[in-house]
N, C-alpha and C positions, 0 to 999 in steps of 0.2 A: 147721805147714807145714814148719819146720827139722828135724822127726823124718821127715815123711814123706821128706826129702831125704836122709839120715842113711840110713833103712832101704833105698829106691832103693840107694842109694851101695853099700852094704853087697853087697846081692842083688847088685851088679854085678859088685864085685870076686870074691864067692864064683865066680859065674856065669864068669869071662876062670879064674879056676882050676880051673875043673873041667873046662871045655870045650878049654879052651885057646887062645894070644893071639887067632889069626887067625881064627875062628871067630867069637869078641868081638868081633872090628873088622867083621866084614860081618854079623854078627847085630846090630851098635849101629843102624842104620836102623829095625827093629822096635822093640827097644828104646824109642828115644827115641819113637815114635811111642805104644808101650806108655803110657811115664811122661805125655805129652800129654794122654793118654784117661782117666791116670786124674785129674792134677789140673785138667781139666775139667769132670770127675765130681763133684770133691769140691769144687771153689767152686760148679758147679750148684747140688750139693744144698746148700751153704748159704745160697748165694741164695735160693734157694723153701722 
């Protein structure tokens, strides 16, 4: 779980550098909605 946070983290800051800040700040909505789907995904699938 601390890696998938780490990797998130990483992709983020690459993602505010490439794009640039203010892009990052109103693309962070998806984002987080993003990161939501997927560690839903991935205690789903360890639950079943």
């Amino acid at each position: 779980m601390r890696k998938l946070f780490y990797v998130a983290r990483f992709e983020f800051v690459r993602h505010i550098k490439r794009r640039g800040f203010l892009f990052a700040v109103f693309g962070l909505p998806g984002i987080l909605v993003g990161v939501a789907v997927l560690v839903a995904l991935f205690f789903g699938g360890n639950a079943s």
